[in-house]
N, CA, C and O atoms as CSV, one atom per row, in Angstrom:
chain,resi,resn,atom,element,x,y,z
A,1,UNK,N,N,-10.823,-10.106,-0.898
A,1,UNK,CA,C,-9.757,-9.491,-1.680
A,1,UNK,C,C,-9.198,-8.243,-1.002
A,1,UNK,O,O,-8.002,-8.010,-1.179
A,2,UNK,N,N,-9.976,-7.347,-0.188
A,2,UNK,CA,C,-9.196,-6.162,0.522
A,2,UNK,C,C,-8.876,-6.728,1.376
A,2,UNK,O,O,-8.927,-5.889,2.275
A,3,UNK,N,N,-8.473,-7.835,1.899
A,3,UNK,CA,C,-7.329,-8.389,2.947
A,3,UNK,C,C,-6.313,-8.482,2.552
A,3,UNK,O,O,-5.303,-7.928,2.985
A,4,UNK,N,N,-6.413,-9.245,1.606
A,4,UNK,CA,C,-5.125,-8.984,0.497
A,4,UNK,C,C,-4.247,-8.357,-0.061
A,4,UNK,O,O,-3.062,-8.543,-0.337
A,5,UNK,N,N,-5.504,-7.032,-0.291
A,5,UNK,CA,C,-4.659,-5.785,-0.702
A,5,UNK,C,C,-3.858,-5.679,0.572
A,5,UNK,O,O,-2.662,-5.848,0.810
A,6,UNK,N,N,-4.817,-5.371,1.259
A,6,UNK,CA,C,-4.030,-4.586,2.773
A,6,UNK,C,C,-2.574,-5.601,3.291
A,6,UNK,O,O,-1.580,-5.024,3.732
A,7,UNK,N,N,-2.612,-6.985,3.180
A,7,UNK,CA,C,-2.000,-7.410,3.585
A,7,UNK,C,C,-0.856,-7.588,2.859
A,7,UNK,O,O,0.047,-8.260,3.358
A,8,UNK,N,N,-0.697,-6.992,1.507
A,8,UNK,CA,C,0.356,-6.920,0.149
A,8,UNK,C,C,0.866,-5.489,0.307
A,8,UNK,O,O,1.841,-5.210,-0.391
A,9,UNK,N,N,0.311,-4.401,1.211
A,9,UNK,CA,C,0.379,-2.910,1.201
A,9,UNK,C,C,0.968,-2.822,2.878
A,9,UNK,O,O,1.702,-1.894,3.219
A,10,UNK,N,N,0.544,-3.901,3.836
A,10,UNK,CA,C,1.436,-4.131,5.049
A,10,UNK,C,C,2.868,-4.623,5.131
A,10,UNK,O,O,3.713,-4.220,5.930
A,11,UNK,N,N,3.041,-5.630,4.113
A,11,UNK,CA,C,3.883,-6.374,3.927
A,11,UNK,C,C,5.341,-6.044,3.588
A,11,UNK,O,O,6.422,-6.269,4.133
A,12,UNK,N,N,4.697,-5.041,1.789
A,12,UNK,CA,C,5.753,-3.865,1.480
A,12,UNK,C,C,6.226,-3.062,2.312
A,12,UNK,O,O,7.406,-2.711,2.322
A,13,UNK,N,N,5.021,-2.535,3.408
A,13,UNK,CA,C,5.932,-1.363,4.512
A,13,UNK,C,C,6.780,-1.695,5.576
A,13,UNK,O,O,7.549,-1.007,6.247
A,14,UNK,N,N,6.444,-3.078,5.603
A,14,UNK,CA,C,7.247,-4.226,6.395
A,14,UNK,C,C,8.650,-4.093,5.959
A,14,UNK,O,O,9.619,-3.583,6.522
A,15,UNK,N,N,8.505,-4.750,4.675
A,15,UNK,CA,C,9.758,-4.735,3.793
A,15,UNK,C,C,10.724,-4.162,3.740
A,15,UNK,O,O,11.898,-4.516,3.853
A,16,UNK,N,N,9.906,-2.525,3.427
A,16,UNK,CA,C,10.963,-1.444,2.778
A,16,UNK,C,C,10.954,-0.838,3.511
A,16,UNK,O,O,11.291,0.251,3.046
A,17,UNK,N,N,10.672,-0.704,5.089
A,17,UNK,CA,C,10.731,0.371,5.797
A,17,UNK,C,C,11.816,0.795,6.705
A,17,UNK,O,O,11.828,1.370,7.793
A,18,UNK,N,N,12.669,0.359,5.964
A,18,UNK,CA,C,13.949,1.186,7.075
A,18,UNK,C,C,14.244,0.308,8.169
A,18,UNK,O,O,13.840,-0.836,8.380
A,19,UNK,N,N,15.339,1.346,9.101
A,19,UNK,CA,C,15.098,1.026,10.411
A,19,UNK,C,C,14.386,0.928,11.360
A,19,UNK,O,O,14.374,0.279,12.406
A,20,UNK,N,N,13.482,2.016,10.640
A,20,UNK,CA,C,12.481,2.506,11.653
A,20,UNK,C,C,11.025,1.236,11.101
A,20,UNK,O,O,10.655,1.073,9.939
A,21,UNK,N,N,10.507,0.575,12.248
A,21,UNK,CA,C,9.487,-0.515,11.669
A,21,UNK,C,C,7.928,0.132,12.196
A,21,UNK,O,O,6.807,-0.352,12.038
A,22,UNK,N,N,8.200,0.963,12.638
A,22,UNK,CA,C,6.683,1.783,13.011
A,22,UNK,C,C,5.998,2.063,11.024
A,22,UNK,O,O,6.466,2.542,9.990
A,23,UNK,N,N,4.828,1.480,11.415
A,23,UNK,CA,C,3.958,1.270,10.094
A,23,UNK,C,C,2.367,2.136,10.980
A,23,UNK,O,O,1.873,1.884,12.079
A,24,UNK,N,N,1.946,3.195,9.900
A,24,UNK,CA,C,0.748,3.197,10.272
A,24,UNK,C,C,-0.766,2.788,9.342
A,24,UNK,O,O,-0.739,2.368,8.185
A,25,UNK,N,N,-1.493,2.922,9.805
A,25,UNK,CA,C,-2.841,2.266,8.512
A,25,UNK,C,C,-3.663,3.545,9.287
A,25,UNK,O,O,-3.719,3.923,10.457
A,26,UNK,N,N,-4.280,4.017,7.986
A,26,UNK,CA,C,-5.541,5.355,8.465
A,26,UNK,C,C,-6.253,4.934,7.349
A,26,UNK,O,O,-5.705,4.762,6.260
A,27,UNK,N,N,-8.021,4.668,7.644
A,27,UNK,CA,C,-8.692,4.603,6.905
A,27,UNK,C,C,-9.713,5.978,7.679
A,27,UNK,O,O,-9.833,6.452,8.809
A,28,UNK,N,N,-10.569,6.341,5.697
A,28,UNK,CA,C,-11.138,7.428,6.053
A,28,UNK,C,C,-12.031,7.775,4.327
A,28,UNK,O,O,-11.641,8.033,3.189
A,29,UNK,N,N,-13.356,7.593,4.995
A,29,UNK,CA,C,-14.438,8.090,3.910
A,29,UNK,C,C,-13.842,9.470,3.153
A,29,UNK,O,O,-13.330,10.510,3.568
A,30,UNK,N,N,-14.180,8.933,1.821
A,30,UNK,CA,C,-13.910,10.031,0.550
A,30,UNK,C,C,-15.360,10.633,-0.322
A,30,UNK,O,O,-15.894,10.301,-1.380
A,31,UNK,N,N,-15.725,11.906,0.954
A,31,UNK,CA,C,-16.568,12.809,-0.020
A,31,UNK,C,C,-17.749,12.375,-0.122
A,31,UNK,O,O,-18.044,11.715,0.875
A,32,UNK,N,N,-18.657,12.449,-0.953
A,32,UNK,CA,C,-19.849,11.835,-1.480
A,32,UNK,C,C,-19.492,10.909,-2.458
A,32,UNK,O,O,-20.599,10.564,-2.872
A,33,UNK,N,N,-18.804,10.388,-2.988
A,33,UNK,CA,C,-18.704,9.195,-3.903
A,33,UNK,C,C,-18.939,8.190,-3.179
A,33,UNK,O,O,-19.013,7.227,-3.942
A,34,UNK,N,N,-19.149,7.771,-1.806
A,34,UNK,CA,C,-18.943,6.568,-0.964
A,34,UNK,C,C,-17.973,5.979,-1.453
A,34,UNK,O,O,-18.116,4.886,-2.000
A,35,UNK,N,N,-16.449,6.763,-1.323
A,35,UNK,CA,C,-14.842,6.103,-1.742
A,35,UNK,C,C,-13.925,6.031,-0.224
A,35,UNK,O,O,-13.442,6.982,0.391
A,36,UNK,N,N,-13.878,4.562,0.123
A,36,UNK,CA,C,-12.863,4.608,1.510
A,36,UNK,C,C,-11.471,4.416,0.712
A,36,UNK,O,O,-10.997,3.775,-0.226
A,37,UNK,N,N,-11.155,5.282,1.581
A,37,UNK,CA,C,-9.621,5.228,1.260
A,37,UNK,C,C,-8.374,4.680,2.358
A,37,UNK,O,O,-8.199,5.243,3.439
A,38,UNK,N,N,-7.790,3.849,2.037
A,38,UNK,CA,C,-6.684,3.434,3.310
A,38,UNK,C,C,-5.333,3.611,2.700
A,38,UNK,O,O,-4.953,3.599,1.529
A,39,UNK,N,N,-4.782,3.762,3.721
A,39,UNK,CA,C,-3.111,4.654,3.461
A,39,UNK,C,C,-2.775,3.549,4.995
A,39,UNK,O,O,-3.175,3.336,6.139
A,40,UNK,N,N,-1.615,3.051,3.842
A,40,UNK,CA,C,-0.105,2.654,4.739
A,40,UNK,C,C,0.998,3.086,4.679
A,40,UNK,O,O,1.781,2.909,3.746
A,41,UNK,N,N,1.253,3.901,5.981
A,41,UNK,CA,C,2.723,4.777,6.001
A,41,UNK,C,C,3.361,4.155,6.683
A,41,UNK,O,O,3.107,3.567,7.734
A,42,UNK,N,N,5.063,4.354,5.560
A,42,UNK,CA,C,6.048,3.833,6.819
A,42,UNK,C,C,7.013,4.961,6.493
A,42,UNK,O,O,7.119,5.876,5.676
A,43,UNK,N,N,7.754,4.375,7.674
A,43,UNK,CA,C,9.273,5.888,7.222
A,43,UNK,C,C,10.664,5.132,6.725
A,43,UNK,O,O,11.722,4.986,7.337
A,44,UNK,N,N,10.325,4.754,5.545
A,44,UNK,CA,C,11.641,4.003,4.885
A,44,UNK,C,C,12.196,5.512,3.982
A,44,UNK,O,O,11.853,6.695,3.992
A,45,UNK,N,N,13.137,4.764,3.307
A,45,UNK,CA,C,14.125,5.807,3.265
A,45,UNK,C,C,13.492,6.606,1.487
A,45,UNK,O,O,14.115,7.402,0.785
A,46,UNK,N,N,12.242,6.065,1.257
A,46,UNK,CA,C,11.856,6.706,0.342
A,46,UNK,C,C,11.788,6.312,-1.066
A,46,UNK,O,O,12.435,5.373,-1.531
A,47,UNK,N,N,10.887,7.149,-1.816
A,47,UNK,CA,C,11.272,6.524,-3.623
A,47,UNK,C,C,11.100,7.691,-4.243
A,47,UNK,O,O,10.117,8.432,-4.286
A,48,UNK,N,N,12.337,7.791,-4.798
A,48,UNK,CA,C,12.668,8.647,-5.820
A,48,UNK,C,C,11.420,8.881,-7.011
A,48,UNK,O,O,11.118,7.869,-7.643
A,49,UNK,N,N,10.836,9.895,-7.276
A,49,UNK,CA,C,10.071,10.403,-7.864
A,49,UNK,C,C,9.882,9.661,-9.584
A,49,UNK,O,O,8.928,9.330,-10.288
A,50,UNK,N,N,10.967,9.655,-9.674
A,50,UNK,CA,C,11.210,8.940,-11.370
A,50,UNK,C,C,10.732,7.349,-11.460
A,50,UNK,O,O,10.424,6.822,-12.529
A,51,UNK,N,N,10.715,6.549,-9.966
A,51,UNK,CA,C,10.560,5.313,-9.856
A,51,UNK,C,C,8.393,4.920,-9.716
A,51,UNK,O,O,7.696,3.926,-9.919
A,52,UNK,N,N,8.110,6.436,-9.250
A,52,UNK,CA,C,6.952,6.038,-8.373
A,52,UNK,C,C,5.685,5.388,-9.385
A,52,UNK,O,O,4.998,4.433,-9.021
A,53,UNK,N,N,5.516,6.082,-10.704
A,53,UNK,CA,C,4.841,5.782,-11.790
A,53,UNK,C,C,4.412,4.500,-11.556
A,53,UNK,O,O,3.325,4.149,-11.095
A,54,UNK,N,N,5.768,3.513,-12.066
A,54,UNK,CA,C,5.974,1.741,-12.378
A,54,UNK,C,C,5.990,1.293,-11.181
A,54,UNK,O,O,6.249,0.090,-11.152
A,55,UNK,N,N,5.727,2.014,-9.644
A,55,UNK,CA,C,5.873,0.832,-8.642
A,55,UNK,C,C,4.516,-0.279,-8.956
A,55,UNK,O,O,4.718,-1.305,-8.305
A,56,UNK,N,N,3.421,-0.352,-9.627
A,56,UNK,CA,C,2.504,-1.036,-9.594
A,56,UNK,C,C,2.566,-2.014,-10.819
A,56,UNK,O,O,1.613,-2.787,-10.917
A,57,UNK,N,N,3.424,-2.078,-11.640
A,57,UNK,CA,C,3.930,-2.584,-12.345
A,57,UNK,C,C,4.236,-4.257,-11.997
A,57,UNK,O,O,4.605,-4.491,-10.846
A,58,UNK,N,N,4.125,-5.178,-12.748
A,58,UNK,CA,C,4.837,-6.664,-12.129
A,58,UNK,C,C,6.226,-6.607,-12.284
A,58,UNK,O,O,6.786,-5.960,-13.169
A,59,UNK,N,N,6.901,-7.415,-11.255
A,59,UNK,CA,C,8.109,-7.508,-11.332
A,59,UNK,C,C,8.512,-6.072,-11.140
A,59,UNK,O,O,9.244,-6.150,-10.153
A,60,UNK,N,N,8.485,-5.282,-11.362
A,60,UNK,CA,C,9.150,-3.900,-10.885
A,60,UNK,C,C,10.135,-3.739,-9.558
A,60,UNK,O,O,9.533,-4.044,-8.528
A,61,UNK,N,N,11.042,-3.468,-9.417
A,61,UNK,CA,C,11.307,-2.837,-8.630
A,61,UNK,C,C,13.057,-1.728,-8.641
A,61,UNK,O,O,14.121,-1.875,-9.242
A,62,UNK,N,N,12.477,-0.545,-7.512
A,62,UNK,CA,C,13.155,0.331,-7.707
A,62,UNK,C,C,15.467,-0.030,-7.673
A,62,UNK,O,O,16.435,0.360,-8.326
A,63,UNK,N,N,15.237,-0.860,-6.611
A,63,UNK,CA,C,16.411,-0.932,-6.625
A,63,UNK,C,C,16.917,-2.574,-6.957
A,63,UNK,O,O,17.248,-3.153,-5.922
A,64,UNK,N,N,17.046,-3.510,-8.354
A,64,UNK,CA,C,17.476,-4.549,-7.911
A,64,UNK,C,C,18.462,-4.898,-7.608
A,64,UNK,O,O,18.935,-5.835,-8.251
A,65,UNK,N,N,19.095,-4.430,-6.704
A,65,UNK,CA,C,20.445,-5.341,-5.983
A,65,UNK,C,C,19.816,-5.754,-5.363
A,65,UNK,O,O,19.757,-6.983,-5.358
A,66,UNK,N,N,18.867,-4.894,-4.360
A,66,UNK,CA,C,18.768,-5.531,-3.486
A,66,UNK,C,C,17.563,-6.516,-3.069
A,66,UNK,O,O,17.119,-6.523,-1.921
A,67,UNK,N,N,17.008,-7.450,-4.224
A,67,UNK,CA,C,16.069,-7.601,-4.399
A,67,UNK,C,C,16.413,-9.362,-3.484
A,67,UNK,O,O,15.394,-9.699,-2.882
A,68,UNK,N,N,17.359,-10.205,-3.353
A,68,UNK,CA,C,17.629,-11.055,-2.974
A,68,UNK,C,C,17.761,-10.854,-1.200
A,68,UNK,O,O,17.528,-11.779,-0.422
A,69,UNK,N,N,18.144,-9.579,-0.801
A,69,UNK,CA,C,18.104,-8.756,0.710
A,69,UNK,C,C,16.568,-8.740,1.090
A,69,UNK,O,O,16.265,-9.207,2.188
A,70,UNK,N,N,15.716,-8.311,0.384
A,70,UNK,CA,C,14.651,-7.832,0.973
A,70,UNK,C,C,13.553,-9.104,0.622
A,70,UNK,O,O,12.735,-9.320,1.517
A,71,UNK,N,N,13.477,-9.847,-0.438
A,71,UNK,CA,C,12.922,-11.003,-0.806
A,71,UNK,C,C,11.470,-10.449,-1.809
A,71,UNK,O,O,11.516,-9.371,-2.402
A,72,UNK,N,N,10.593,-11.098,-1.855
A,72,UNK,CA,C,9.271,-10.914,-2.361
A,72,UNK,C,C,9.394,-11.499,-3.941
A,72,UNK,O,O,10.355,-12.091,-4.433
A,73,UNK,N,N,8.250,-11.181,-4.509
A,73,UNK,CA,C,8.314,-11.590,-5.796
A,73,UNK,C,C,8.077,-10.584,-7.085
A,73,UNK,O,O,8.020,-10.787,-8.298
A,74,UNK,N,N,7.958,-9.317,-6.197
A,74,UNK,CA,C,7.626,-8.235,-7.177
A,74,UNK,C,C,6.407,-8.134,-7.779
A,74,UNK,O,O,6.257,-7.520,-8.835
A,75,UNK,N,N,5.058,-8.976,-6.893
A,75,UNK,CA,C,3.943,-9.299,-7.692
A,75,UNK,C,C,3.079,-8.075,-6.474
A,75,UNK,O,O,2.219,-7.352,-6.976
A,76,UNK,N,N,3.309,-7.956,-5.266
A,76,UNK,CA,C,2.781,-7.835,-4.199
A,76,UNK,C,C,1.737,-6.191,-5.076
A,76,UNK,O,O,0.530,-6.265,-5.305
A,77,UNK,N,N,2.605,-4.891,-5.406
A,77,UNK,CA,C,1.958,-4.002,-5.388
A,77,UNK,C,C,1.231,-4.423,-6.552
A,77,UNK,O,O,0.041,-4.199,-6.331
A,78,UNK,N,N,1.395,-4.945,-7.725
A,78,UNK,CA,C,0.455,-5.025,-9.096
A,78,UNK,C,C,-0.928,-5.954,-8.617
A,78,UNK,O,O,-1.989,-5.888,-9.238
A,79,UNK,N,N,-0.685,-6.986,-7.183
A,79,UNK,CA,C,-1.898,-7.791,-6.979
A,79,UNK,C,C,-2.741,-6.671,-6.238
A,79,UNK,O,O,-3.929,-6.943,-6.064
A,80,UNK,N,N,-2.233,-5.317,-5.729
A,80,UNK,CA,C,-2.848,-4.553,-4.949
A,80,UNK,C,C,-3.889,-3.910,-6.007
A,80,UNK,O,O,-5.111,-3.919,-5.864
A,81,UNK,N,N,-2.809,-3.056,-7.666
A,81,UNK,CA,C,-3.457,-2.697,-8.365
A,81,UNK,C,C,-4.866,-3.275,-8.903
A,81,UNK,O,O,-5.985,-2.796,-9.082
A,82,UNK,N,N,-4.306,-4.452,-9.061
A,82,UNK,CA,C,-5.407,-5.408,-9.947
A,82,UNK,C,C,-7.243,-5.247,-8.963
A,82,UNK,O,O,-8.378,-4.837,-9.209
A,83,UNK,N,N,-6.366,-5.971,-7.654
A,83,UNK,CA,C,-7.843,-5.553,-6.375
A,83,UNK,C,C,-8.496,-4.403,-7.165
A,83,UNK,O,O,-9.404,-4.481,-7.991
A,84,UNK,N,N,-7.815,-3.293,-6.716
A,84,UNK,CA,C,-8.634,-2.070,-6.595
A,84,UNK,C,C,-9.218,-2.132,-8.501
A,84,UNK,O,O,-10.439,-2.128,-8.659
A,85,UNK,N,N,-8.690,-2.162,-9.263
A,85,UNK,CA,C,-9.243,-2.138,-10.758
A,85,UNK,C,C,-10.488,-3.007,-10.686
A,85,UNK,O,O,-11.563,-2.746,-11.226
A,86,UNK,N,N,-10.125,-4.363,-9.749
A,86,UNK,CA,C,-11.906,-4.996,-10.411
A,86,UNK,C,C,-12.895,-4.506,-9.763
A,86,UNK,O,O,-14.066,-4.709,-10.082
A,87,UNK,N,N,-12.407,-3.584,-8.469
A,87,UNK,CA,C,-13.766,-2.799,-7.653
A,87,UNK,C,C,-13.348,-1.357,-7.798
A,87,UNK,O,O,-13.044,-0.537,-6.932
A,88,UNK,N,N,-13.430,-1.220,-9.583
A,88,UNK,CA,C,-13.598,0.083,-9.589
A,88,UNK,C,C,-12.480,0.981,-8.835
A,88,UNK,O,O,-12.344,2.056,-9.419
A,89,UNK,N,N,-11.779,0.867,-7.887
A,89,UNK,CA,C,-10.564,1.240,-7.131
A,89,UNK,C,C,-9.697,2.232,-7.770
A,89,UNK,O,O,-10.161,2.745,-8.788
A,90,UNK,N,N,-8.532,2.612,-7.386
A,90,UNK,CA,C,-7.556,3.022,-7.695
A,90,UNK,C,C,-6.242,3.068,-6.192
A,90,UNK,O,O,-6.319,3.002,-4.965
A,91,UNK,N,N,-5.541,3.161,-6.843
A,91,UNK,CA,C,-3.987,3.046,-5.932
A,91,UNK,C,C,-3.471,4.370,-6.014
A,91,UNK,O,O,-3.742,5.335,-6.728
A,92,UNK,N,N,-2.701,4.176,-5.147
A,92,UNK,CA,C,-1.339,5.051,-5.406
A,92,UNK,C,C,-0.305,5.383,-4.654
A,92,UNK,O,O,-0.565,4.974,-3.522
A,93,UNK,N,N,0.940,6.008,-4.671
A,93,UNK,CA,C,1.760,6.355,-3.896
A,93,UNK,C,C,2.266,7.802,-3.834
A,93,UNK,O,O,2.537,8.406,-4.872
A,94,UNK,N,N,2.427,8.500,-2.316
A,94,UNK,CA,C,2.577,9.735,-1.644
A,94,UNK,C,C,3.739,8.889,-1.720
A,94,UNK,O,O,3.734,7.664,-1.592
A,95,UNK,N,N,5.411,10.127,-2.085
A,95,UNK,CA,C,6.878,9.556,-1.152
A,95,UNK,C,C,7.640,10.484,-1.792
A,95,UNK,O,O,7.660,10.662,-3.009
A,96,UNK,N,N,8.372,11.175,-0.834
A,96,UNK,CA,C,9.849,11.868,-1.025
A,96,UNK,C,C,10.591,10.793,-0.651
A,96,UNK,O,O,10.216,9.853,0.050
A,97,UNK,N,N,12.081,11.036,-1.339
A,97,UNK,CA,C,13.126,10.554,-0.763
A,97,UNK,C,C,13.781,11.036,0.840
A,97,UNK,O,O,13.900,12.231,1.107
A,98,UNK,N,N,14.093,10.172,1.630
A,98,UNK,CA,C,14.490,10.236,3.150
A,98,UNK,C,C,13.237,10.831,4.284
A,98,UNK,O,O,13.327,11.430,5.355
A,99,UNK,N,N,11.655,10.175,3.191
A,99,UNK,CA,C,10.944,11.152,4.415
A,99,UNK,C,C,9.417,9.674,4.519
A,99,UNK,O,O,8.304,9.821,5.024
A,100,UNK,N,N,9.859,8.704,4.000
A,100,UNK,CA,C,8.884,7.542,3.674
A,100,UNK,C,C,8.070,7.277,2.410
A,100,UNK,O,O,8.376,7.583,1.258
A,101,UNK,N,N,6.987,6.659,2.837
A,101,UNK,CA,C,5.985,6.726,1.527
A,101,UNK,C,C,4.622,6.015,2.664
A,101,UNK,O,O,4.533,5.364,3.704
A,102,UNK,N,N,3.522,6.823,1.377
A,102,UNK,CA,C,2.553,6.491,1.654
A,102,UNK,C,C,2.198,6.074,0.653
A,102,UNK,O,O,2.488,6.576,-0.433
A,103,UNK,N,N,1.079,4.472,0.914
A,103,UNK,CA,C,0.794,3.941,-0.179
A,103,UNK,C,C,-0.667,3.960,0.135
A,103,UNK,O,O,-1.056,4.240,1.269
A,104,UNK,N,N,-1.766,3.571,-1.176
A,104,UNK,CA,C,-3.299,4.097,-0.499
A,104,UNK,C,C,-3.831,2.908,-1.507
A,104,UNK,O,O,-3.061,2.480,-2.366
A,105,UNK,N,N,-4.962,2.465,-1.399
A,105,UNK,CA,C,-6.069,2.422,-1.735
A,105,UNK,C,C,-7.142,2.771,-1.596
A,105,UNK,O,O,-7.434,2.831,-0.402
A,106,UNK,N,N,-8.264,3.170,-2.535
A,106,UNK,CA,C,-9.566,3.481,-2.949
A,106,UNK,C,C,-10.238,3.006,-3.584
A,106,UNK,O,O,-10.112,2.925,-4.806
A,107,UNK,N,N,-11.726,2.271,-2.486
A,107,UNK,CA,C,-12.713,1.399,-3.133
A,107,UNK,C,C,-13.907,2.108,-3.015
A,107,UNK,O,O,-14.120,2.874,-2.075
A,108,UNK,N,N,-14.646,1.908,-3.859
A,108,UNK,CA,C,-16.206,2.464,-4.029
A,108,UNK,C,C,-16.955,1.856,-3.057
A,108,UNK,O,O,-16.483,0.976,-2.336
A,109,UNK,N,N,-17.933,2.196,-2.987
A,109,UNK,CA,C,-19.196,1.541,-2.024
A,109,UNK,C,C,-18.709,0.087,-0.588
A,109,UNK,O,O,-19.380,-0.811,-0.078
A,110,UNK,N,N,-17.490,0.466,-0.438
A,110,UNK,CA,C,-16.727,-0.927,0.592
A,110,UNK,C,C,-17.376,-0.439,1.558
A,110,UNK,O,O,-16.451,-0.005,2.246
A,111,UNK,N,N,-18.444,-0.164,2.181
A,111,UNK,CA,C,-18.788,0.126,3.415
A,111,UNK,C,C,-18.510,1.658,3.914
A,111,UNK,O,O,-18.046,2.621,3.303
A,112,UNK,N,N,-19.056,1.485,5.510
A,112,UNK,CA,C,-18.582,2.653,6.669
A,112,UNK,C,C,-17.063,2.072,7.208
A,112,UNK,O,O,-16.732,0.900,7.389
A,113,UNK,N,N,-16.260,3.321,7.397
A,113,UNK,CA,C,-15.232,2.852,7.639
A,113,UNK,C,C,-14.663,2.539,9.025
A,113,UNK,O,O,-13.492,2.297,9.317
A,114,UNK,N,N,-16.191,2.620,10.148
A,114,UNK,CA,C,-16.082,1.182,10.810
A,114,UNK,C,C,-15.495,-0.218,10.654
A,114,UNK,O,O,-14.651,-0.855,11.284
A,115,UNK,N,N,-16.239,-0.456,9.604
A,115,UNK,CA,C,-16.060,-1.954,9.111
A,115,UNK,C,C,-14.564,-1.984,8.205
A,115,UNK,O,O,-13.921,-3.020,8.037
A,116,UNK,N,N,-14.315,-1.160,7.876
A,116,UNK,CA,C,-13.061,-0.816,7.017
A,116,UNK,C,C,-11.996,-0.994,8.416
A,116,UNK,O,O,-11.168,-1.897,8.293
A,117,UNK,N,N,-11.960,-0.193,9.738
A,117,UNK,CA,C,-11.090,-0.376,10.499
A,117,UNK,C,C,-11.017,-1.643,11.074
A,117,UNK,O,O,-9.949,-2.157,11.408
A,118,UNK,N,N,-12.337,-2.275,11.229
A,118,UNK,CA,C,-12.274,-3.681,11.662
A,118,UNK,C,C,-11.018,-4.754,10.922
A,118,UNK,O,O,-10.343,-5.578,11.540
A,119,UNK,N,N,-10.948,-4.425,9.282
A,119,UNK,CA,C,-11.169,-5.173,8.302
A,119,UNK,C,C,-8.861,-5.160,8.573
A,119,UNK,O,O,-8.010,-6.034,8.406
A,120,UNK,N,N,-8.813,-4.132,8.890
A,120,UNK,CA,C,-7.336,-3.171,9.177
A,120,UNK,C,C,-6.851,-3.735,10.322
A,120,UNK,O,O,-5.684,-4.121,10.401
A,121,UNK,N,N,-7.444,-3.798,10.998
A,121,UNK,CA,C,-6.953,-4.461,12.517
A,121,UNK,C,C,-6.998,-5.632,12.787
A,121,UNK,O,O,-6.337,-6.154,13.685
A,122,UNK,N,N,-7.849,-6.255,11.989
A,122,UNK,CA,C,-7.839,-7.746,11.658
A,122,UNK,C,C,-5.908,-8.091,10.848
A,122,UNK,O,O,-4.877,-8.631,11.248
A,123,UNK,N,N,-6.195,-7.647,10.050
A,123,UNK,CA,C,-4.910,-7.419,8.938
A,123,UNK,C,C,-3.607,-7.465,9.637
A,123,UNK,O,O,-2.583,-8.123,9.452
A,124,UNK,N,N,-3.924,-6.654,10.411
A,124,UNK,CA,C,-2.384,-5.803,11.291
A,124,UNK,C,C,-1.816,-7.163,12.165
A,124,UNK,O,O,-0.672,-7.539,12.421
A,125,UNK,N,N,-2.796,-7.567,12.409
A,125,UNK,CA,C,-2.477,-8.320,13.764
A,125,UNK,C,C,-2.222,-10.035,13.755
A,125,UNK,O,O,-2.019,-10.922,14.583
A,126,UNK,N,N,-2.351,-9.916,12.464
A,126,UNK,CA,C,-1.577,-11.407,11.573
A,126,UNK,C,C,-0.070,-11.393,11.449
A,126,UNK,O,O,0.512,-12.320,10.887
């Protein structure tokens, strides 16, 4: 299931990222909780603050015109949510407007994030 996520959290930055298609993935142990956290940044043109709440929402999305342009089904970030909820998880999104977004997940006990980068680079390279 965190292939999934990752590959529903690659996909979107795929998607929405602008001109610019440089995507990055940083994974990185959280604290003593044993919480890895992974963040996918891209530099798309951003989401307005009022939108960011409901991006995890089904069917959601911020702009539909252009929802037939960019394609998907609007399921991608809520299948991300759902992941992280049955392992305890949580989501979320970092984003100004005109400066990108960062999108994250956080799982409990998923390992050293060795195996987490393995799990990322596997992902990427599909």
């Amino acid at each position: 299931l965190l292939e999934q996520a990752l590959v529903n959290l690659l996909s979107n930055a795929a998607r929405y990222g602008g001109d610019d298609p440089t995507v990055q993935i940083r994974a990185a142990g959280q604290g003593s909780d044993d919480m890895v956290r992974i963040e996918v940044v891209d530099r798309g043109p951003g989401i307005p603050v009022e939108h960011q709440e409901r991006l995890f929402e089904r069917f959601y999305r911020v702009d539909r015109s252009r929802s037939r342009e960019v394609g998907g089904t609007g399921l991608g970030l809520a299948i991300v949510k759902h992941i992280a909820v049955l392992h305890q998880g949580r989501v979320g999104v970092r984003s100004s407007e005109g400066e990108g977004s960062t999108f994250w997940i956080e799982l409990p006990g998923a390992g050293d994030v060795e195996n987490c980068s393995a799990a990322e680079q596997s992902a990427s390279a599909d």
